[in-house]
KEROTOR-442765 format. One record per residue (C-alpha): residue in one letter; x, y, z. Coordinates in Angstrom, 1 decimal, decimal comma, padded with zeros to 4 digits. Layout:
! residues N
+------+--------+--------+--------+
! resn !     px !     py !     pz !
+------+--------+--------+--------+
!    a !      X !      Y !      Z !
...
+------+--------+--------+--------+
This chain:
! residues 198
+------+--------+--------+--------+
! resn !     px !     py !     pz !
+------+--------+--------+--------+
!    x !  006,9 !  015,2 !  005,2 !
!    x !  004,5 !  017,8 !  004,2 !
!    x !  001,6 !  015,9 !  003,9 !
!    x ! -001,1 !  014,7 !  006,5 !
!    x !  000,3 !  011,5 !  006,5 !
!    x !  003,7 !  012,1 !  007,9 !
!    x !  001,8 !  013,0 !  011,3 !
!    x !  000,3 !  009,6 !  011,1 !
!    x !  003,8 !  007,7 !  010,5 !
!    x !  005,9 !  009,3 !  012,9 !
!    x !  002,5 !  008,1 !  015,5 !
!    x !  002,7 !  004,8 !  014,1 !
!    x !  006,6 !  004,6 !  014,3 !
!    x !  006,7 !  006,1 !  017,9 !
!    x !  004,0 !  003,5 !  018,8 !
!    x !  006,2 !  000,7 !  017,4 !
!    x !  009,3 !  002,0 !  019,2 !
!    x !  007,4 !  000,6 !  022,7 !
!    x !  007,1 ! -002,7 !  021,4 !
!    x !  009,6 ! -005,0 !  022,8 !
!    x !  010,1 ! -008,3 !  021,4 !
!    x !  013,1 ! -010,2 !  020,6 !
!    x !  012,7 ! -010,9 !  017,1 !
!    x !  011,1 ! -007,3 !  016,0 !
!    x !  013,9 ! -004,8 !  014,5 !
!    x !  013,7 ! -002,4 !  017,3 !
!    x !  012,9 !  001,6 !  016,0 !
!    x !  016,1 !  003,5 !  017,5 !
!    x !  014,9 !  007,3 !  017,1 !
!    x !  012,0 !  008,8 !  014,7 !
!    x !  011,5 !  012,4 !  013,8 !
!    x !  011,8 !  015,2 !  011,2 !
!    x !  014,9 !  016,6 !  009,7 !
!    x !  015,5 !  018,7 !  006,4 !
!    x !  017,6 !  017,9 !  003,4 !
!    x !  018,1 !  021,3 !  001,6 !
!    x !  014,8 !  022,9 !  001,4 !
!    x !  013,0 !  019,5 !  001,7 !
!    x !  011,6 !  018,1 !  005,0 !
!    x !  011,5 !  014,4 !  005,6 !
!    x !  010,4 !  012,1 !  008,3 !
!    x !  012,7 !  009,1 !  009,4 !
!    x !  013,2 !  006,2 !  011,2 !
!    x !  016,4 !  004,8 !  012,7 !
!    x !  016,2 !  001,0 !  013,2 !
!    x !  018,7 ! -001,7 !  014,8 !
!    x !  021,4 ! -002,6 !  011,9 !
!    x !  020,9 ! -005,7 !  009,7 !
!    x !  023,5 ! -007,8 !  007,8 !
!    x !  021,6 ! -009,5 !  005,6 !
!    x !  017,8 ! -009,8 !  004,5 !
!    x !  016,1 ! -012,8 !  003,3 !
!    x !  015,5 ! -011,5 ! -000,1 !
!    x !  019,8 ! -010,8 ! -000,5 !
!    x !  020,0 ! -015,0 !  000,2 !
!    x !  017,2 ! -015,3 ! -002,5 !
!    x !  019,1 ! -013,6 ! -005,0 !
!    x !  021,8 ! -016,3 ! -004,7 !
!    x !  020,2 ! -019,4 ! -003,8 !
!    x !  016,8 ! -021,3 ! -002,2 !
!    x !  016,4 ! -022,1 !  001,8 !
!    x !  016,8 ! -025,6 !  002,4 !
!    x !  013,9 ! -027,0 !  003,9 !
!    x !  016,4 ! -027,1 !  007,3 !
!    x !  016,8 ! -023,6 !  007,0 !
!    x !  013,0 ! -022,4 !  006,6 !
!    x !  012,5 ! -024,7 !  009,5 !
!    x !  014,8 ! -022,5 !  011,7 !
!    x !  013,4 ! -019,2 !  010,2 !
!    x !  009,4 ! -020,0 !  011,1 !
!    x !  009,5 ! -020,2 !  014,6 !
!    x !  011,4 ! -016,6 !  015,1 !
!    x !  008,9 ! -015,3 !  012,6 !
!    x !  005,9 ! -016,6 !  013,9 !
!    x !  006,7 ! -015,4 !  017,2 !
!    x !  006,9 ! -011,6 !  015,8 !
!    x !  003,9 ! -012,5 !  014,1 !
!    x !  002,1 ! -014,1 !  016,8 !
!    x !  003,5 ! -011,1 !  019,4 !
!    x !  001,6 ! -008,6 !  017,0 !
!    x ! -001,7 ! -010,0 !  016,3 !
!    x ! -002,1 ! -010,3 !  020,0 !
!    x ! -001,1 ! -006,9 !  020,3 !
!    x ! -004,1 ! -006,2 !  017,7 !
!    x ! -001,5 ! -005,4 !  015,5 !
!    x ! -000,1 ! -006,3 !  011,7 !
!    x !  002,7 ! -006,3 !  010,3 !
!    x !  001,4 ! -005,6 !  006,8 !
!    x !  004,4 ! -006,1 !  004,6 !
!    x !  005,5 ! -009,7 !  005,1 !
!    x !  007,8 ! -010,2 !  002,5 !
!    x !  011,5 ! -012,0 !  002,0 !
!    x !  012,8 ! -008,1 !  002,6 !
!    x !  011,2 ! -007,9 !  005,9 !
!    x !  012,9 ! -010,8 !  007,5 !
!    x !  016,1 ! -009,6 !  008,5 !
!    x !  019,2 ! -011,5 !  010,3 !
!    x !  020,3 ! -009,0 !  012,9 !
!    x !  023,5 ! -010,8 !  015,1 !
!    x !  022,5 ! -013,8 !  013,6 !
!    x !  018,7 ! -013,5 !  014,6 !
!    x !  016,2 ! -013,8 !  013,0 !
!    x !  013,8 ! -010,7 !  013,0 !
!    x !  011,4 ! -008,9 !  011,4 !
!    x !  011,0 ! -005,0 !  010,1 !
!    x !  009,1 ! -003,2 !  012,4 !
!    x !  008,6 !  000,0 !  010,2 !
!    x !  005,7 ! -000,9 !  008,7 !
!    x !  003,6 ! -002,4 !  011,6 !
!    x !  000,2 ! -001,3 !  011,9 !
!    x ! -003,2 ! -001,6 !  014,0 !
!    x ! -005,5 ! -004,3 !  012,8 !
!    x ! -008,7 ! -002,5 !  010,9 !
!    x ! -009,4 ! -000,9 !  007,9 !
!    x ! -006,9 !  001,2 !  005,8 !
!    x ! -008,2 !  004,8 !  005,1 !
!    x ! -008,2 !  005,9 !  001,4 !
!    x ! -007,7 !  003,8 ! -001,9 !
!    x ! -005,9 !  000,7 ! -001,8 !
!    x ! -004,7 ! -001,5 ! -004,3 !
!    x ! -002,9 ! -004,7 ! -004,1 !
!    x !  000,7 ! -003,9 ! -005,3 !
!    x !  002,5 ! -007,0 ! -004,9 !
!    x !  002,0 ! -010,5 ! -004,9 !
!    x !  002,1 ! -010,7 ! -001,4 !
!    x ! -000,9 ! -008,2 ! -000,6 !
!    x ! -003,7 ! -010,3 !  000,2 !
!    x ! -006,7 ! -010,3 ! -001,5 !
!    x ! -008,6 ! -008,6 !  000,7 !
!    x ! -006,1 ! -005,4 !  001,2 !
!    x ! -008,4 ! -004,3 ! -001,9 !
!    x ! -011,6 ! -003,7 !  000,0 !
!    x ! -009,1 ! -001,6 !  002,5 !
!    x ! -008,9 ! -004,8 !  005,0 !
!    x ! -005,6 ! -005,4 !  006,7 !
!    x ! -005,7 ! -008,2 !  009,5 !
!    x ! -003,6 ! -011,2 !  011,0 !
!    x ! -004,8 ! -013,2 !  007,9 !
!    x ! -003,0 ! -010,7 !  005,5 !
!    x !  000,2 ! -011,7 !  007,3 !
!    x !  000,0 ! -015,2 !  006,7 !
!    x ! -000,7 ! -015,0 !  002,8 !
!    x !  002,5 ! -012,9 !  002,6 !
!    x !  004,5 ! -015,6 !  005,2 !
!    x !  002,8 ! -018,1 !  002,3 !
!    x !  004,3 ! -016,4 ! -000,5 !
!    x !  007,1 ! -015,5 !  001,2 !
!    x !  007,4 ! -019,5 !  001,9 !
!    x !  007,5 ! -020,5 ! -001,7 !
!    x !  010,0 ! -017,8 ! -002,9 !
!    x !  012,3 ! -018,8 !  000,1 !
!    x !  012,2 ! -022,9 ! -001,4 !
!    x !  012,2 ! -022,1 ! -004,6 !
!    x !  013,4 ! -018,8 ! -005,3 !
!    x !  010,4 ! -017,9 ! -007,1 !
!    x !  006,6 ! -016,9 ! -005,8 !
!    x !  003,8 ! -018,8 ! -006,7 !
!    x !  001,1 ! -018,0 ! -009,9 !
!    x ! -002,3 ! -017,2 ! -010,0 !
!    x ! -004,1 ! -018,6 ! -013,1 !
!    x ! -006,2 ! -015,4 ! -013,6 !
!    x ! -007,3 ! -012,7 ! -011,2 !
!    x ! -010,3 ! -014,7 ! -010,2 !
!    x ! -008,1 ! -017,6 ! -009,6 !
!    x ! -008,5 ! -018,9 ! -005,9 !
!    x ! -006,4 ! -021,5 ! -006,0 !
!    x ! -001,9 ! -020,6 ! -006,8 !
!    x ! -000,1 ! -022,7 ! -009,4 !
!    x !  002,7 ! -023,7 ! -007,2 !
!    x !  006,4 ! -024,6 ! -008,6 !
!    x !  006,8 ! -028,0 ! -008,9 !
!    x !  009,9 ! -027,7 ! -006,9 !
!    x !  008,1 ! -026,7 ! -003,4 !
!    x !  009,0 ! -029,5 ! -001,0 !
!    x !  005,7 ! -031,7 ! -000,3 !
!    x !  006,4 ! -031,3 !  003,4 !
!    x !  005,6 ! -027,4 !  002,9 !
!    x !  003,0 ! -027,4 !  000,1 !
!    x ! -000,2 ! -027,8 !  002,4 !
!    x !  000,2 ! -025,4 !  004,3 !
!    x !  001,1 ! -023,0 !  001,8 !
!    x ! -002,0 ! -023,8 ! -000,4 !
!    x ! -003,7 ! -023,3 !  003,5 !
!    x ! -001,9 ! -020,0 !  004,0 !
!    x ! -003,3 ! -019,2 !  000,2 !
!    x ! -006,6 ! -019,4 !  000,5 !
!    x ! -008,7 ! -017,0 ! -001,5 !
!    x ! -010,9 ! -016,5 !  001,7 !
!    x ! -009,0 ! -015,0 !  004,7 !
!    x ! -011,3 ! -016,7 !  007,2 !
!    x ! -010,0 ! -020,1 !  005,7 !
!    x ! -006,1 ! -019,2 !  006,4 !
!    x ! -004,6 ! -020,9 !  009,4 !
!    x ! -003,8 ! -018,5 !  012,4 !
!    x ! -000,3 ! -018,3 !  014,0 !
!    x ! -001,0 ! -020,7 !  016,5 !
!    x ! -002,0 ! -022,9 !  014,1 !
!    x !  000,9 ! -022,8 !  012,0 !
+------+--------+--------+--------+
């Protein structure tokens, strides 16, 4: 917590804790504490049983079950980009069950625009444009696209080479949901489907 940026989390955090929305985690208390001679910034968030990735260690989502996780997950989603607003790490550890709802983690929620300093895609699930420092609503819906494959087939899709705009998909992905993955995919972020579309 000694760094500029801790400033700038606990805003973000304490701007998250207004949001109300049924299926965001809700931020309990945010502050600064010390551990020995180390300070820290936290978070305290609404306590969840089980994420989506615990279930993907185990087994797939049936294509019952993903049907009941999208609509609680668009809705966060949808309650966000109208809020100007991304959730930027959309990700089978970010959906949570919380009393047997469905909800996303709110800790990482950010505004829409451009993300200050170097950025690099870490993950499979950072769109392609988080490299030019973009984050927007169409970042969210290549990680729920990802995050879609991994939860029917326990693994995330490939990418033939770097400059590869179009994912290798596993053969196993239900034909019901391999459009609008490969729609969700798309190397273009103007060419993903919004929310409401989905």
């Amino acid at each position: 917590a000694d760094s500029l940026d801790a400033d700038e989390q606990l805003g973000r955090w304490r701007s998250v804790a207004a949001l109300a929305h049924p299926n965001l985690v809700r931020l309990l208390d945010i502050g600064r504490c010390k551990l020995g001679e180390h300070p820290f910034v936290f978070v305290v968030m609404e306590y969840a049983e089980q994420t989506l990735a615990e279930v993907l260690l185990h087994r797939a989502l049936t294509t019952d079950e993903v049907q009941e996780l999208l609509p609680p997950t668009l809705d966060a989603l949808g309650f966000l980009h109208r809020s100007f607003l991304v959730h930027g790490q959309v990700k089978p550890a970010n959906i949570l069950v919380v009393n047997d709802q469905v909800k996303l983690a709110s800790d990482n929620v950010q505004p829409i625009g451009q993300l200050e300093g170097e950025t690099l895609r870490a993950s499979v699930y950072d769109p392609p444009e988080l490299t030019d420092g973009r984050i927007g609503a169409p970042g969210d819906i290549w990680g729920l696209g990802v995050t879609l494959v991994e939860a029917l087939t326990q693994r995330a899709p490939a990418w033939a080479g770097e400059l590869s705009a179009t994912p290798s998909l596993p053969a196993d992905l239900p034909q019901a949901f391999a459009d609008i993955v490969r729609r969700c995919l798309r190397f273009d972020r103007v060419d993903r489907p919004t929310v409401i579309e989905m």
